[in-house]
N, C-alpha and C positions, 0 to 999 in steps of 0.2 A: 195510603190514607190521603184525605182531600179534606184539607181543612177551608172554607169559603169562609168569604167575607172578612178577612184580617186586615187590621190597618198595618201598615210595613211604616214605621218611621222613615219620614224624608219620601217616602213611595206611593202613599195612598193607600186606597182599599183594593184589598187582591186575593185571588184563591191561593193556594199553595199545594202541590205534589209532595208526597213523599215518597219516596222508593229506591228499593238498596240502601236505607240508612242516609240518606240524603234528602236534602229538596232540590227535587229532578225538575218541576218549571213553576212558575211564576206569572198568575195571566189573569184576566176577567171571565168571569163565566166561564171553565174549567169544565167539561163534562164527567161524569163521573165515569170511572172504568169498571168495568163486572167486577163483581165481590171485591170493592174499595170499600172501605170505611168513609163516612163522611161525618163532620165535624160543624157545625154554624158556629163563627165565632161572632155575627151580630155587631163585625166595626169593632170590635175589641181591639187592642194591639197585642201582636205576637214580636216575641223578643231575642234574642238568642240567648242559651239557658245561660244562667250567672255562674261564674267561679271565683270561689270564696279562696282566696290565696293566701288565706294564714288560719289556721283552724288544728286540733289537737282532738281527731277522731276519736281514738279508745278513749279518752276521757272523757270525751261528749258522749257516745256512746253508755259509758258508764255512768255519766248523773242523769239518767234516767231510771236508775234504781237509786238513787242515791240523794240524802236529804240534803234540803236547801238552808242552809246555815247564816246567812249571810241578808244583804239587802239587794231587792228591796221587799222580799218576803219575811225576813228578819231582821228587823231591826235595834231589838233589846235583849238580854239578856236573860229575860223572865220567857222570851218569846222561844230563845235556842233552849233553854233548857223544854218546854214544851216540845218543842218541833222532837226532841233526841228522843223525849221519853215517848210520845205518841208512836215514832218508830219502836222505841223500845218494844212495842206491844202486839204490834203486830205482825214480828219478825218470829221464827222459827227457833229453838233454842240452839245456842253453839253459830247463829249467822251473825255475822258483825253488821253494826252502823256503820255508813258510808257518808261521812256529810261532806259539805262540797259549799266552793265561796262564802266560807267567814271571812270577816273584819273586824280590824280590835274598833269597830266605832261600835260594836255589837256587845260586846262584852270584856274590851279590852285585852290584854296580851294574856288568852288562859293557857292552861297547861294541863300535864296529866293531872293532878291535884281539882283543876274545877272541874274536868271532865269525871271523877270520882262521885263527884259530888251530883253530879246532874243525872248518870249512868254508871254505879258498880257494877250491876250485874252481869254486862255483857261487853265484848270486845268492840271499843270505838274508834274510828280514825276520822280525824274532822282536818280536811285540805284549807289551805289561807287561799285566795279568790287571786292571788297571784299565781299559786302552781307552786309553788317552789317550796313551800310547807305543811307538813303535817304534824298535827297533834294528837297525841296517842295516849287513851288511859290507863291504868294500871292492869287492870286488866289483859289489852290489847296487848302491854309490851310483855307480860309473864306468856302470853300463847306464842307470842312471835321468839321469843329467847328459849322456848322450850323445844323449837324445831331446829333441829341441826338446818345449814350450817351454823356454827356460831360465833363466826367474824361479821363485826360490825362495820360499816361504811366508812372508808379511811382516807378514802382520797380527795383533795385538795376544796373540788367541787361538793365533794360529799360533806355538810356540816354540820353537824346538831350542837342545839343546846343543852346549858344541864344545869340545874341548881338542885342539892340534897332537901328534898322536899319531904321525905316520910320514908319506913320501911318499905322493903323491897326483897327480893328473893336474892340470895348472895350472889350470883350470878352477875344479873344488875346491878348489887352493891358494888362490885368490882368493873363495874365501868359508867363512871359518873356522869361521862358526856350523854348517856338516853336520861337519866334520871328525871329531868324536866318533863319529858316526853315530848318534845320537841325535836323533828328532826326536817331538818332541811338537805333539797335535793337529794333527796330517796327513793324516789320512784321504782330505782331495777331492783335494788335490794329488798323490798317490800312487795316486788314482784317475784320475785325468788323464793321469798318465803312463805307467802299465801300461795304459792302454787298454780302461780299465772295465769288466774281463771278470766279466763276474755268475757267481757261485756256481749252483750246482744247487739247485734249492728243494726239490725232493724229498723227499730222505732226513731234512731238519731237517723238513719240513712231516708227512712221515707221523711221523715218531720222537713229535713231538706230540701228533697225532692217537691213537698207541699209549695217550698218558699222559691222553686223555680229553680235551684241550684242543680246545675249539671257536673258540676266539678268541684274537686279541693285540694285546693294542697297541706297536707299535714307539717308541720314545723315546728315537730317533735325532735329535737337533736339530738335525742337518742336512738334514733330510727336503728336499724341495722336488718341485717339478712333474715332474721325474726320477721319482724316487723312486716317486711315486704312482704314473705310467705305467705301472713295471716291476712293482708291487704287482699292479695292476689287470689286465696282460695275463698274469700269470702263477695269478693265479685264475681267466680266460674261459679259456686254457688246460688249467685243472686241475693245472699242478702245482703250486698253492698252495691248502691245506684247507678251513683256517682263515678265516674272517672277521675283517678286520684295520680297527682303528682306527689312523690314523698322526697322532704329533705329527712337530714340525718347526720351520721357520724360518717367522719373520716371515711370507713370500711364499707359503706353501703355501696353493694354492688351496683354495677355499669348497667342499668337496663333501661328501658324506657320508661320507665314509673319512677327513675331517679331524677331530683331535683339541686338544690346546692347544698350544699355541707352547711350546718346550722351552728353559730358557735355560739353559745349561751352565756350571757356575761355576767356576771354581780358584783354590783359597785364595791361592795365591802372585801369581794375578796376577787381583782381584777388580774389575772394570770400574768406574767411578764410581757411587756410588750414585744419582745423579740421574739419569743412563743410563741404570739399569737400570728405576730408575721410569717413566718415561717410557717406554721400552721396554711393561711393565707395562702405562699408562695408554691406550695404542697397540691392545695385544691386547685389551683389554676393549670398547674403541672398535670392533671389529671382532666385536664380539661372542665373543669367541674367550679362554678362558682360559688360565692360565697353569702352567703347570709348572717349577718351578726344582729343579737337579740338588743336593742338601745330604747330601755325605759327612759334612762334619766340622762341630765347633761352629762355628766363624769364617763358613762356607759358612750355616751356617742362622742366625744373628744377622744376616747381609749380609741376608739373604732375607726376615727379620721388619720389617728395618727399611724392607726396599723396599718390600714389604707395607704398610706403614705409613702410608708418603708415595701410595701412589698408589689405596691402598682395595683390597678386594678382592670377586669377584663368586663364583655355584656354580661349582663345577666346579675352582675354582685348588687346587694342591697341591703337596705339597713331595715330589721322588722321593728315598725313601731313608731321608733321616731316620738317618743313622749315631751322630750323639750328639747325644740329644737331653736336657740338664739337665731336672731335674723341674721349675726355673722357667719353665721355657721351654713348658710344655704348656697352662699358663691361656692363654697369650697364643696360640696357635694355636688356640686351641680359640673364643678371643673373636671372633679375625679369621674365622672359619668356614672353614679349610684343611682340606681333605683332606691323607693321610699314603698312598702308598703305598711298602712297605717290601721288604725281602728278609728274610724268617727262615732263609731256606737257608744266610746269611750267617754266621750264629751257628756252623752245624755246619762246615761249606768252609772256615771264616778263624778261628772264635774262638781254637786255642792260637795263630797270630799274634796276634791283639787283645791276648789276657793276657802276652802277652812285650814287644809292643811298644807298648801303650795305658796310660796314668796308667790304675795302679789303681783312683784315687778316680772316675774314668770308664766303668769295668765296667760297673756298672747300667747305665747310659745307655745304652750301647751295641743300638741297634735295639730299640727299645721297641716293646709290640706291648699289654700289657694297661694299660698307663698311657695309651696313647689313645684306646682302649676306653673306661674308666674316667672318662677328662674330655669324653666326647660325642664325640672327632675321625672321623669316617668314616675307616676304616681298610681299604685292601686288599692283595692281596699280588701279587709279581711276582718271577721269577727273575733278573732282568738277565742271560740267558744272551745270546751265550757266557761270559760275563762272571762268572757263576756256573750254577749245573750247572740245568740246563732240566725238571728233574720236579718238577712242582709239589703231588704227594707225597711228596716227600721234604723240601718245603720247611714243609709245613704237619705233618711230624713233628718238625721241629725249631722250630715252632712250640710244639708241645707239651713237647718233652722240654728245650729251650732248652739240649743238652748241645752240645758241640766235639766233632770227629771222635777225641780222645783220653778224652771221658769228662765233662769239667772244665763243670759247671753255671756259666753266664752268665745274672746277672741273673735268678734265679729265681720274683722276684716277675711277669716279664712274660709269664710263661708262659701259652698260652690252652688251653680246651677242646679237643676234638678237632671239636667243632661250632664255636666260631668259628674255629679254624682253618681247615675246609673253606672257610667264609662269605667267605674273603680272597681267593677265585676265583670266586664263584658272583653276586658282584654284576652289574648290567648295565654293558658296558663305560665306557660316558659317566660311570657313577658308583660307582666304585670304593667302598670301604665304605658303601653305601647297601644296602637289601631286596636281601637273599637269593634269585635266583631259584627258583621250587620247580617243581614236576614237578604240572602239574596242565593239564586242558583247556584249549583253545585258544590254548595257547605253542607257539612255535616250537620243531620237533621237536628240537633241537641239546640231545643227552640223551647220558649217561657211564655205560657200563653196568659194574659191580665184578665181581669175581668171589668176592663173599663178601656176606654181611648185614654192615648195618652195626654192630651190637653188636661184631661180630669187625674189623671193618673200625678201628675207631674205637681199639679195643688198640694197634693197632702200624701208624698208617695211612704209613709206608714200606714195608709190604708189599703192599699192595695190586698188587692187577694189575686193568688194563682188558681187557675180555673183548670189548667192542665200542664204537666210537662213533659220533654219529651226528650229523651238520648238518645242518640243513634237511629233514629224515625220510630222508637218503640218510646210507648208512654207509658212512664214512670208514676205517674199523678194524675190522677182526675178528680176533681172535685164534686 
């Protein structure tokens, strides 16, 4: 393929070759070669394709059949109830609702009891926009109790609520922790007993491919030998795009699709620090780095001080970074940590942040030119579904550092419109490390715009992808 007329950042206007999966040269007025494909890209700029380094596939995947509970599609309670029953109606009998990103600014802390009320008739499960919870009607929990096996989730990480809210099947009566219908960190257990039905990878894999992404890394830390299987036969099959790095647990095997061990933390219930070191001292022993989950300060003090105790090697990083003090930057930046972040987080969450986060924690809040600033390798990721998956739209609120009502957060962390791109274009193994560039002998996995980048760089959430391309084969055209 001959793509003509692309602007190269930093290179000007140029043709470009592709073949064997590469771009074989680089030059003006290029002639075309018998039965080549040719391309006018019209001065456009061509990119090298983006990779999204924090993102949770099967679930992305999966809220694409799945309703939107949450803001900024929901934002009332009159609204969720609507959204559940409108599913209700046009689902099949015996299919459950899937709802996906609630928040208590929505309707508050509900439970199975509201969910009764909004949907009896059919089995619900509505995910919190964190991941880490779901909420289950009466209904939902008599299907799921009545399929062997029937031990419930026990261990440490594993934690539901329960308050005795109404009758229930004895079964249930006899274990008060679901009663609520509240269960946190559930995910395998609820995959066990639905019967592991995988998502379509499709429509989440092209919608990607649309926004230029060539890559991702999953940073699911419950990845395991599963996992990778279903990765791996759903790329020989094709319908999966992207080139995926996968982290995970402990046990995921040694292959090249492995990433670092992901360890998941939650403030309220933070494992012993010797644990986690050790843990730590384990992964590195295996050569294999480490990833710790850090929303909040408590999450990332836990993680410095584990750090601490057990050393750390390339590659270990903290995902997130949600409040990060400015003291706290020397000493990450000493232990050699990468940071990958969410800046999309700023636009999607910030007027929650400024109603519900100590003022005096604003700044801090998702730092992006402070780790720049003190050497930290910094790169970006959407956490979809978790938060919204265009990783244009993340690296403009990289730039504009505004909330979806206007209100500037932390203005000093605001970056370029050039390091912003730069927080997707690293190679995946090493998130804020060299920028890939657009130049011979790279693998052809290239993002073509539909504008120069001077204009491109003004307002880069408007951008639109016009084509993309992995491995010299295109993924996307628009």
């Amino acid at each position: 393929m001959l793509i003509r007329n692309a602007e190269i950042l930093g290179g000007g206007i140029a043709d470009l070759r592709i073949a064997g999966g590469k771009i074989a040269e680089i030059g003006s007025d290029l002639p075309v070669v018998p039965g080549e494909d040719s391309i006018e890209a019209r001065g456009n700029a061509v990119l090298p394709g983006l990779h999204d380094h924090h993102i949770h596939f099967l679930a992305f995947a999966a809220s694409f059949s799945s309703v939107r509970c949450g803001p900024p599609e929901v934002a009332t309670a009159d609204q969720l109830v609507d959204a559940l029953r409108t599913a209700n109606m046009s689902l099949a009998p015996g299919e459950w609702i899937r709802g996906i990103g609630y928040h208590e600014s929505v309707a508050g802390e509900i439970d199975r009891v509201w969910l009764d009320q909004a949907v009896p008739d059919r089995p619900v499960r509505v995910q919190h926009r964190g991941g880490r919870l779901w909420v289950l009607n009466s209904l939902g929990l008599k299907w799921l109790l009545s399929n062997p096996p029937s031990s419930f989730p026990r261990k440490r990480e594993s934690i539901v609520e329960h308050r005795d809210s109404g009758e229930m099947d004895s079964r249930l009566r006899g274990n008060d922790e679901l009663k609520r219908g509240r269960l946190y960190e559930g995910d395998a257990w609820l995959r066990q007993r639905l019967g592991n039905t995988l998502p379509a990878f499709g429509p989440a894999s092209r919608y990607m491919a649309s926004r230029g992404v060539t890559g991702f890394t999953d940073a699911t830390p419950s990845n395991s030998a599963e996992e990778l299987a279903i990765f791996r036969d759903a790329i020989d099959r094709g319908d999966l795009l992207q080139t995926v790095l996968m982290m995970g647990s402990d046990a995921l095997a040694d292959t090249a699709m492995r990433g670092a061990t992901k360890i998941h933390l939650r403030e309220v219930a933070l494992p012993p620090l010797d644990e986690t070191a050790t843990r730590i001292v384990r992964s590195h022993a295996a050569r294999r780095p480490v990833a710790v989950h850090c929303v909040t300060l408590a999450e990332l003090m836990f993680t410095l001080a584990a750090f601490q105790d057990a050393g750390t090697i390339t590659g270990d990083r903290i995902e997130h970074a949600g409040v990060t003090p400015a003291d706290a930057t020397p000493l990450i930046a000493e232990m050699g940590l990468t940071v990958v972040t969410q800046p999309n987080f700023i636009a999607e969450r910030g007027d929650a942040y400024l109603r519900d986060v100590d003022p005096a924690d604003h700044d801090s809040l998702y730092r992006l030119r402070a780790f720049l600033d003190a050497g930290i390798p910094l790169g970006g990721g959407t956490d979809a579904p978790f938060g919204g998956a265009d990783p244009w739209a993340a690296m403009a609120a990289a730039v504009s550092r505004r909330s979806a009502s206007g209100h500037l957060i932390g203005a000093g962390e605001a970056l370029t419109p050039e390091q912003a791109l730069a927080l997707f274009l690293a190679d995946p193994s090493s998130p804020g490390g060299p920028a890939r560039t657009v130049r011979t002998g790279m693998d052809a996995d290239l993002c073509l715009i539909d504008r120069q980048w001077d204009e491109a760089r003004r307002d880069l959430g408007a951008v639109e992808v016009a084509m993309t391309m992995r491995s010299g084969r295109v993924i996307w055209r628009r």
